[in-house]
VODOLUM-561062 format. One line per field, with one value per residue (C-alpha): residue number from 1; x negated, y, z. Coordinates in steps of 0.1 Angstrom, whole numbers, padded with zeros to 4 digits. Example, Ala and Ser with C-alpha at 12.3 -4.5 7.8 and 13.67 -1.06 7.14 Angstrom:
BEGIN
nr: [1;2] .
east: [-0123;-0137] .
north: [-0045;-0011] .
up: [0078;0071] .
// end
This chain:
BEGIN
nr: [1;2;3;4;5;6;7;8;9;10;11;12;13;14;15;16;17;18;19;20;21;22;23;24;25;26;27;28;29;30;31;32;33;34;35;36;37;38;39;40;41;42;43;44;45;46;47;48;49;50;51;52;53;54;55;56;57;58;59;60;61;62;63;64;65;66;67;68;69;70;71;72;73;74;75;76;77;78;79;80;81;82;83;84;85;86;87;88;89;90;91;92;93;94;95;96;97;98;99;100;101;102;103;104;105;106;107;108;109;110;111;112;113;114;115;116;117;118;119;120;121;122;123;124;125;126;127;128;129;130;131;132;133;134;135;136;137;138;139;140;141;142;143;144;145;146;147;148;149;150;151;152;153;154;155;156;157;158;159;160;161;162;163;164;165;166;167;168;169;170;171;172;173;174;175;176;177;178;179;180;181;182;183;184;185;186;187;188;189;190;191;192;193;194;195;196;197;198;199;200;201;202;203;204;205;206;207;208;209;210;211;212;213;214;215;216;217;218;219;220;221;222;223;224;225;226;227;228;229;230;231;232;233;234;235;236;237;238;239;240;241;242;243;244;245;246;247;248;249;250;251;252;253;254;255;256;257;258;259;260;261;262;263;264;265;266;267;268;269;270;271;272;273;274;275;276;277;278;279;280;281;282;283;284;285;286;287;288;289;290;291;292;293;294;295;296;297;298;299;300;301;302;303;304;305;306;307;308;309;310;311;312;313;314;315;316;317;318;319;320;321;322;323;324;325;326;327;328;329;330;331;332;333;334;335;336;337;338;339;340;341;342;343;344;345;346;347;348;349;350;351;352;353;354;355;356;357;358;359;360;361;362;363;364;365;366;367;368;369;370;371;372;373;374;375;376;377;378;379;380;381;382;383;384;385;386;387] .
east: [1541;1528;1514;1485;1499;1493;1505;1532;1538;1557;1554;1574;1578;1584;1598;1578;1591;1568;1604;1610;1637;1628;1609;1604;1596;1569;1563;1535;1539;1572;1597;1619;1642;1652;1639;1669;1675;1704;1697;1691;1670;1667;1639;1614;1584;1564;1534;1506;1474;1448;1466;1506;1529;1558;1582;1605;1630;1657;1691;1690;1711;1704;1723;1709;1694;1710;1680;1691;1674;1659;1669;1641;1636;1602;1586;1557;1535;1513;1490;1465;1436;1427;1400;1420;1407;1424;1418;1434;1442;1434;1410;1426;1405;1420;1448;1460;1487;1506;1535;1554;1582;1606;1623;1655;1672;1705;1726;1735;1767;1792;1809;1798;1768;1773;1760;1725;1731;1705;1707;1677;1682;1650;1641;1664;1666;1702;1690;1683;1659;1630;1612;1620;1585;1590;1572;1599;1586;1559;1546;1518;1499;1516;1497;1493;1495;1472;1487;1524;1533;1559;1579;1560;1575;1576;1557;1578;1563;1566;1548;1514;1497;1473;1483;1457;1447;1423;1399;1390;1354;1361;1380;1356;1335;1358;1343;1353;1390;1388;1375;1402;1430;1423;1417;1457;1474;1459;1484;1461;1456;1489;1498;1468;1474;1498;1478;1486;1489;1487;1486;1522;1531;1521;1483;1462;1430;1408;1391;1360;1325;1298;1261;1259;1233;1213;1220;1195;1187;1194;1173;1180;1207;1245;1269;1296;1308;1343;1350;1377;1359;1388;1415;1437;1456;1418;1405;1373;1359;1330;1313;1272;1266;1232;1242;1270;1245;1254;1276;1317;1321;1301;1312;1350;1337;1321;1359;1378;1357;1357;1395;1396;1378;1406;1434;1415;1411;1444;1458;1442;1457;1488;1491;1518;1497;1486;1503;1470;1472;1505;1489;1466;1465;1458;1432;1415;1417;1388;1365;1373;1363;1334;1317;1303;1312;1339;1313;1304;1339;1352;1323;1326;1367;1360;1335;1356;1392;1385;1362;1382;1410;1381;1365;1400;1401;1372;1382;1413;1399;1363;1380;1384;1352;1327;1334;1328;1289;1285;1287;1270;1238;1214;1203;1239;1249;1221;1237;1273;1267;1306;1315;1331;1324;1329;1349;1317;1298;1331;1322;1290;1294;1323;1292;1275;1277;1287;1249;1252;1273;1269;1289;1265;1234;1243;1271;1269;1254;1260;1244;1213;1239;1253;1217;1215;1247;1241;1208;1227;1253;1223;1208;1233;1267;1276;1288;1321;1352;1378;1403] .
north: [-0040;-0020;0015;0026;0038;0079;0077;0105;0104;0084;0049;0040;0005;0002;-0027;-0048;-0028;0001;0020;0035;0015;0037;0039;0054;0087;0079;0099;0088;0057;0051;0053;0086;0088;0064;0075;0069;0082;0108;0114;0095;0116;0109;0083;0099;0081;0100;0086;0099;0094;0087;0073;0066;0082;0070;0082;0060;0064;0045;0051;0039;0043;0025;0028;0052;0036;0067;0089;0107;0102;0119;0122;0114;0122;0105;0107;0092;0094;0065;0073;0046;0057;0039;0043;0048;0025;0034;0002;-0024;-0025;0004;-0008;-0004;0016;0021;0037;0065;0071;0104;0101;0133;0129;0157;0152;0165;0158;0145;0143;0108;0089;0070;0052;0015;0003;0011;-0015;-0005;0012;-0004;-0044;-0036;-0040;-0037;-0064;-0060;-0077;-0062;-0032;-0012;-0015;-0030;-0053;-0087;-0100;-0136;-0156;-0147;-0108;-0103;-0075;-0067;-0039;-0018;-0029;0008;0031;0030;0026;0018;-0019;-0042;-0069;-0108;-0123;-0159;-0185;-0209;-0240;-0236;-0198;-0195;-0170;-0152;-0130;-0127;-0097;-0105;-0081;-0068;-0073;-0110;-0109;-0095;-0133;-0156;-0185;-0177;-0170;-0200;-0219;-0201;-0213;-0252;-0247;-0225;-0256;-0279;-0287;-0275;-0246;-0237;-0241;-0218;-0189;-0174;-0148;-0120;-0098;-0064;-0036;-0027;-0067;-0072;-0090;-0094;-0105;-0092;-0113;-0097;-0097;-0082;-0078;-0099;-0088;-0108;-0110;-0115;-0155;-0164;-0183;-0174;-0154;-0165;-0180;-0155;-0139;-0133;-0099;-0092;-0060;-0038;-0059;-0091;-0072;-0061;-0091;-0088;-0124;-0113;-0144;-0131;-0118;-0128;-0163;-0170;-0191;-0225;-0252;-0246;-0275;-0256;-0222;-0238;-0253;-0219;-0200;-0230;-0223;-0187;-0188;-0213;-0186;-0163;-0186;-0185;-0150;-0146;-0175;-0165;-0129;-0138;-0167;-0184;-0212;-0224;-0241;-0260;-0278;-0288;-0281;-0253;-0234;-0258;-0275;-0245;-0237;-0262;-0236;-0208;-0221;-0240;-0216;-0179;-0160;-0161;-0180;-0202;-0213;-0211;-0238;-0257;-0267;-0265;-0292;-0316;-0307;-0297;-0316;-0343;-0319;-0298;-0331;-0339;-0302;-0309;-0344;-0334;-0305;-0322;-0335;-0296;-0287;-0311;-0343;-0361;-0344;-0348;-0382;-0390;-0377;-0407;-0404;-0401;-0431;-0451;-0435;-0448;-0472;-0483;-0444;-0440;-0411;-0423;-0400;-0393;-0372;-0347;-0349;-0343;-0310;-0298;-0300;-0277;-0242;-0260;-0276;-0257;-0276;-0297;-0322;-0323;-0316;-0345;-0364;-0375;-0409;-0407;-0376;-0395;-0403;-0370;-0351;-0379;-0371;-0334;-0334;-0350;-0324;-0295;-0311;-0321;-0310;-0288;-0253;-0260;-0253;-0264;-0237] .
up: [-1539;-1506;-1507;-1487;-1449;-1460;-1492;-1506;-1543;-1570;-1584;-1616;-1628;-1666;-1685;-1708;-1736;-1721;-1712;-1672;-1656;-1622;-1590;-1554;-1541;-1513;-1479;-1456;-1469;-1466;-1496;-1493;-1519;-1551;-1587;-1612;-1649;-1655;-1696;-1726;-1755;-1786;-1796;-1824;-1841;-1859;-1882;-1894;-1915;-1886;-1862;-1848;-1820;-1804;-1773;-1759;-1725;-1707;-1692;-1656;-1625;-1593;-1563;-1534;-1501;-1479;-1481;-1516;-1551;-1575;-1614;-1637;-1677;-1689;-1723;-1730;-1761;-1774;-1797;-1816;-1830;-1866;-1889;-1923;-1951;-1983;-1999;-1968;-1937;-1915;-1885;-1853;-1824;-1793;-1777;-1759;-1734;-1721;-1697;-1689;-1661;-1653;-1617;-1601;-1569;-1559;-1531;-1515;-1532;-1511;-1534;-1539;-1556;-1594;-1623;-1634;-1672;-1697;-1689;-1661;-1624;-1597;-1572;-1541;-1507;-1499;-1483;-1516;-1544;-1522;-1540;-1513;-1498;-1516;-1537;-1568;-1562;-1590;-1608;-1631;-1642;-1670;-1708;-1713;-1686;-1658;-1623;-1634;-1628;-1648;-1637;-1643;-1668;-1659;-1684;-1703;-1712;-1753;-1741;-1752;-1729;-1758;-1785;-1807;-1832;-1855;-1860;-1893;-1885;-1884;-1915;-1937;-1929;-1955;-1939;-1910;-1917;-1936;-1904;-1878;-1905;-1899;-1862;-1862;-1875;-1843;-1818;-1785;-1805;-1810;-1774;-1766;-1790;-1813;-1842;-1862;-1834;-1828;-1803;-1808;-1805;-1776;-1785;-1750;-1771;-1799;-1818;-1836;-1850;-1837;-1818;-1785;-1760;-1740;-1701;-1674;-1673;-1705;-1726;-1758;-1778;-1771;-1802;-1787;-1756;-1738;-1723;-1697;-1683;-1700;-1682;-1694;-1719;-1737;-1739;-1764;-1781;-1805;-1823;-1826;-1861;-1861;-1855;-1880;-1901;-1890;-1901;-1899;-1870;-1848;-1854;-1848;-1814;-1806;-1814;-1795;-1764;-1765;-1765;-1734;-1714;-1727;-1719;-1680;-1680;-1682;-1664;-1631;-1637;-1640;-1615;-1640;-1648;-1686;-1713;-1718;-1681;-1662;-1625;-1638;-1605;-1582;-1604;-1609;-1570;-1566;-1584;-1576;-1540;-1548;-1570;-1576;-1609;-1633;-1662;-1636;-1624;-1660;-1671;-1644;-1652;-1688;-1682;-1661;-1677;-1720;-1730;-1748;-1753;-1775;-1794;-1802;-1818;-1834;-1847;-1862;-1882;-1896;-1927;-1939;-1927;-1945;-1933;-1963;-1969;-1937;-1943;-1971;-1960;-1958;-1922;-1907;-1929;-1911;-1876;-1888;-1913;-1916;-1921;-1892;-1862;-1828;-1804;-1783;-1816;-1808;-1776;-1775;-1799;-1771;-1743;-1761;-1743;-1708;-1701;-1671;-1655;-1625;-1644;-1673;-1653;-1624;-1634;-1667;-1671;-1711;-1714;-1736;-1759;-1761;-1770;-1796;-1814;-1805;-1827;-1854;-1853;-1855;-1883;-1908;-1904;-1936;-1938;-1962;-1953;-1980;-1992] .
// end
């Protein structure tokens, strides 16, 4: 956790409970003196019509590396903005964040290192609180406060990386809920993605309803896109409003692969891999080298690592979304006359949004077979989605 060679200032690390557990005073780029807590205030939360506020602070010690420390107090306020509806659930906005830190010197201890107060310790390589130069040394960017950090917290394999809100925009489509209830009961999914989050639990991805644009190249209007541009703990997934006309199967694949590139977003932040692939870092190396862009590298492991892992998705949750009409219609019967789907139609619908590829544009010698069964899709799956 370097510091540019000139700098002289302060840098705070907070727990993942948004709460100061201290920091380093900085001169010319070297630290100067340790940051510590010496008060615990009262915690308020105060609530109001239009939108929430909350201060929160920790009691801290840390031992002194010889060079004196300096006692902090810090309050901060978090305020989220909400647009009130009297009749449900207000709609959640944004977020803002004030920090306030009051700082006082004191003199060098001698006495022996004392037990850090509030369960929280900071990295140390025996000569003080200096975070050690090892792999095990990781922080990330505070959720909330721009330019504080937080210790990693390391992933567990029953941890799914995304915490999604669902926004009210998406609610208001009862097909659509309908459709994101089959697909939460899926195993994959449940390894990729917890729900019902919100900004004060911690939800790293929004998932909404709204206009798409169009970006240079491409050829027609997109089903959805994923946005990371406000950082991994804002990720936005809209599904295209003008394009919510189509049948339930296909608006379920177009959800599924939104929240892959989610699940990558934030895998590669992190660097603690993914629940949804055991060697996820050094499989997704290969891309990262071979190819330019993050939609480009995305597609590319999607397409030679989820596809089956989506038909299966898709397989498991046709029966609630139309199987049975789907199957009844005249044409498909003559496609499967003994009533039965092969794997490859769940295939073929998971290639849809990856024909950009090089696996599906050079290395796919079943590809006939999948615009076949991708036609078929188009044409006659159904819109239901049983309650």
């Amino acid at each position: 956790m370097s510091v540019p060679e000139a700098f002289s200032g302060i840098r705070m690390l907070f727990d993942w409970d948004e709460k100061p557990i201290g920091g380093w005073e900085y001169a010319n780029g070297d630290k100067s003196k340790i940051i510590k807590s010496v008060a615990k205030k009262e915690q308020e939360s105060r609530k109001r019509d239009v939108h929430q506020q909350s201060r929160y602070d920790q009691d801290t010690e840390e031992e002194s590396g010889g060079g004196g420390s300096i006692g902090y107090e810090c309050e901060y306020e978090i305020i989220n903005w909400c647009q009130v509806n009297p009749y449900g659930d207000n709609h959640y906005l944004d977020s803002d964040v004030y920090l306030e830190c009051r700082f006082t010197e004191e003199s060098p201890e001698s006495n022996g290192p004392r037990p850090n107060g509030g369960g929280y310790s900071l990295p140390s390589n025996g000569d003080g609180p200096n975070p050690p130069q090892t792999d095990e040394a990781c922080y990330d960017p505070h959720p909330t406060i721009p330019g504080m950090v937080v210790p990693c917290v390391p992933l567990r394999e029953d941890d799914s990386n995304l915490k999604v809100e669902v926004d009210q925009s998406f609610k208001n489509y009862p097909k659509l809920v309908c459709i994101l209830e089959k697909l939460k009961v899926d195993e994959f999914i449940k390894k990729l993605a917890t729900f019902n989050q919100t900004s004060q639990t911690g939800r790293n991805v929004i998932l909404k309803v709204g206009p798409v644009p169009r970006r240079p190249g491409d050829l027609g209007p997109r089903n959805a896109e994923t946005d990371d541009s406000l950082g991994p703990y804002h990720i936005q997934i809209t599904l295209n409003q003008d394009l919510l006309d189509r049948s339930s199967l296909s608006l379920a694949r177009t959800i599924l692969h939104e929240m892959i590139h989610a699940e990558l977003f934030v895998a590669v932040f992190h660097g603690g891999g993914s629940p949804i692939d055991g060697n996820f870092n050094s499989n997704f190396e290969r891309y990262v080298e071979k190819y330019i862009g993050s939609t480009v590298k995305q597609h590319n492991y999607m397409a030679e690592n989820m596809v089956s892992d989506m038909a299966e998705v898709l397989q498991g949750i046709h029966s609630n979304l139309g199987k049975i009409n789907f199957l009844s219609n005249q044409d498909v019967k003559k496609e499967f006359p003994l009533g039965n789907i092969p794997f490859d139609f769940y295939k073929a619908m998971a290639w849809k949004g990856l024909k950009s590829t090089d696996k599906w544009k050079y290395h796919l010698p079943e590809r006939g077979l999948m615009e076949k069964y991708q036609d078929l899709a188009d044409d006659y799956l159904t819109k239901d989605c049983k309650k």
